[in-house]
N, C-alpha and C positions, 0 to 999 in steps of 0.2 A: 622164819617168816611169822609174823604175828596173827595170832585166830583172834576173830572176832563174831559175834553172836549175835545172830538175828532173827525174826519171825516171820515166818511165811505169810504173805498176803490174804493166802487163801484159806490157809488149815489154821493159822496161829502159833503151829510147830515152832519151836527153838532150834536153829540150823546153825552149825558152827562153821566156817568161812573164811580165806584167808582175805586182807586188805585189798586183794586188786579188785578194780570194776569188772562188771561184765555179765553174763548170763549165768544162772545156777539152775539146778534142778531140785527141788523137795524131794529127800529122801521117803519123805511119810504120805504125802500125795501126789507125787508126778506131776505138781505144777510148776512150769518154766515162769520165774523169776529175773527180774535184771536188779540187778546191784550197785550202785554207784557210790562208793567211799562208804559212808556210814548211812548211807538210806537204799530202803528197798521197797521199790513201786510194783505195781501191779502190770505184768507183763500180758498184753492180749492180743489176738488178730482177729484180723477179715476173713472169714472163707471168701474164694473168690466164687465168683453165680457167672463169670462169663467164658465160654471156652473156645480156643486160637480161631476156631472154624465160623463164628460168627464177627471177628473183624471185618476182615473188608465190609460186609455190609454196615456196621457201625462206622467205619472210618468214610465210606461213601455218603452215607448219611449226612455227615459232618460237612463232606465238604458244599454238598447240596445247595447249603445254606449260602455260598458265596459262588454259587453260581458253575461249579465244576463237576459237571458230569457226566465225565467219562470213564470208564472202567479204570476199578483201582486193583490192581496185585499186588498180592500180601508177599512182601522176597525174606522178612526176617520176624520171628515175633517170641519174646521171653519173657516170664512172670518173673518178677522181680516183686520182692515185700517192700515197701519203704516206710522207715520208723519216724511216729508225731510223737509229743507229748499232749497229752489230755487233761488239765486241770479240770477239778469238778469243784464247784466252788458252789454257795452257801443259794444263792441264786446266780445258775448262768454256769456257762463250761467256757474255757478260755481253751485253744489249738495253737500248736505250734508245731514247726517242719521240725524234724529233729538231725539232719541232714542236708546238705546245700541243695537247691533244687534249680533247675533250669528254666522249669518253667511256673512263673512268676503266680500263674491260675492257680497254682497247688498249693499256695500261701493262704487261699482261704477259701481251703477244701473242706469240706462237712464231714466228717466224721458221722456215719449213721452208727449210733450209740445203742440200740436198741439189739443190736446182731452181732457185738463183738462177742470175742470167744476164747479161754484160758491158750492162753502158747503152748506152741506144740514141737518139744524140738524135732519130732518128725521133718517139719516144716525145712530147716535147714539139710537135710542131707537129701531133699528131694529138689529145692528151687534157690535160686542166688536171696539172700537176706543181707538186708544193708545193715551195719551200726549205728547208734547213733554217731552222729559229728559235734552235735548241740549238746553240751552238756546242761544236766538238769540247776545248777549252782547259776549257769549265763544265763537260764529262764526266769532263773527267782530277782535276777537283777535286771530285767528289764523293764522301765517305767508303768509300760501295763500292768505287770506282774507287783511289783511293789506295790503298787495300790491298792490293791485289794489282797495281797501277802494271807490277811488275818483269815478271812473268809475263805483259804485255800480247803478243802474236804479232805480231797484225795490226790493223788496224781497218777497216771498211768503211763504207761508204754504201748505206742498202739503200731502193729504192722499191718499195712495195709497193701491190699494187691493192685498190684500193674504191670500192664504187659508195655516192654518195651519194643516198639514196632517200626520196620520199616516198611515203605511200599513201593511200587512204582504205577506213577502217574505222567500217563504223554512222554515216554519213554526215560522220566528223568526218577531218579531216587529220593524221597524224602523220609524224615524217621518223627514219632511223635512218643504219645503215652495214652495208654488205653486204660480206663478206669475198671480193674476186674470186677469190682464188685459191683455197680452202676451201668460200665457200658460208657462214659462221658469220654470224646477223644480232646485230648489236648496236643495242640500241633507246634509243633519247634519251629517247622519254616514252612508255608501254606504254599501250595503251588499260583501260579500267579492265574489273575482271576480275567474271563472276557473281556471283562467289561472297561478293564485298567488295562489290559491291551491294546485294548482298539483305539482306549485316549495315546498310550505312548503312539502309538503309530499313526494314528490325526496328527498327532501333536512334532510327530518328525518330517510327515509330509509337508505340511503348512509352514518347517520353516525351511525345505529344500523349495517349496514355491516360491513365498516370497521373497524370496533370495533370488531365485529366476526373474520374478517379476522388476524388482527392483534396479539387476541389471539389465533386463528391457529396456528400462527407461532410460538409464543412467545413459547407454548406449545409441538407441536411435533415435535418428536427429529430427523427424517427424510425428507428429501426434498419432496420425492414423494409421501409420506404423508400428505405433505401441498399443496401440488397440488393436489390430491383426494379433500382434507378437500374443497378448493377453489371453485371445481367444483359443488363438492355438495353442497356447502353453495348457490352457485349463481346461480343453477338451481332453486333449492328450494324458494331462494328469488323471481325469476322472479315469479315460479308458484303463491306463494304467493301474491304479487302485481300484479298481472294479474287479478287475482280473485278479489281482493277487487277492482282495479280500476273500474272491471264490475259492482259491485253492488255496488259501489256510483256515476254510468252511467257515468263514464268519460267515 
């Protein structure tokens, strides 16, 4: 297998290395390095600042905002690192997911630049650490990227924390992303909100009525007939709906 030579980001060292990609360690300073063919970026992380026991209050939080709430339990929650790429450019920092992401928000997620931190392979044998998927070569080809290629500084490798979380909400299961370092929740499937409730359910009554209504009409053969029929349909309906909206506590 061929060795090839390169310098550590951090120290300058000459480190000898065979061709495949992937993580290295400095023999001369213990800084975790990533490798990709013949280039070697600057590998850093997040500490995370949020810990499992302040979720639910952060995920309740969230959902506040749309109107839901009622008690949220935490049933599953795991810190997961997931890798961007960081271009530091002449003026301006360009981010990118360096792995497929689910949730579409984390495409133009902030990176707080001021708190990153050299890699630590500790990191991996205490928490799940993703790879990259995005290689740095498909970064450099992307129209963003090409345009401003020249003015590229630096590039990095950034792991950032998140807790991968499930909950339960109104006895049903949903899972999201909890931003470890910030607190921000990002939700994959939102539980459904009052207020869009209460439209489907207007919205199902009013066409089981007029549908009544209309065979009312279609049906008896007197006017004041269908004015009775009318009254007592829509008395009825209200009682009806009144009752159930109570005991599904709208």
């Amino acid at each position: 297998m061929m060795m090839v030579e390169i310098s550590c980001t951090q120290c300058g060292a000459n480190i000898e290395i065979t061709e495949d990609s992937g993580f290295i360690t400095c023999p001369y300073c213990d800084s975790r390095l990533y490798v990709e063919v013949d280039r070697t970026v600057r590998h850093l992380y997040l500490k995370p600042r949020i810990s499992s026991n302040q979720l639910p209050g952060i995920i309740s939080k969230a959902l506040e905002k749309f109107e839901l709430t009622q008690p949220v339990e935490l049933t599953e929650a795991k810190l997961v690192f997931i890798p961007f790429w960081l271009l530091r450019l002449e003026k301006g920092i360009l981010r990118f997911p360096a792995s497929e992401l689910e949730f579409e928000e984390l495409k133009k997620f902030k990176i707080p630049v001021g708190e990153l931190l050299p890699y630590e392979a500790e990191i991996e044998r205490n928490y799940q650490v993703e790879l990259p998927e995005l290689e740095l070569e498909e970064i450099f080809h992307l129209p963003l990227v090409e345009r401003v290629k020249d003015q590229i500084q630096r590039v990095d490798l950034i792991h950032l924390p998140f807790y991968q979380v499930s909950y339960k909400y109104l006895e049903q299961i949903y899972s999201g992303l909890v931003d470890g370092a910030g607190g921000k929740f990002f939700a994959q499937q939102l539980p459904p909100s009052p207020s869009k409730e209460k439209d489907r359910y207007f919205m199902k009554w009013l066409g089981a009525l007029s549908l009544i209504f209309l065979l009312e009409a279609f049906f008896l053969p007197r006017f004041w007939m269908i004015l009775c029929a009318y009254l007592g349909t829509g008395v009825l309906g209200w009682y009806v709906i009144k009752k159930d909206l109570e005991k599904k506590g709208y």
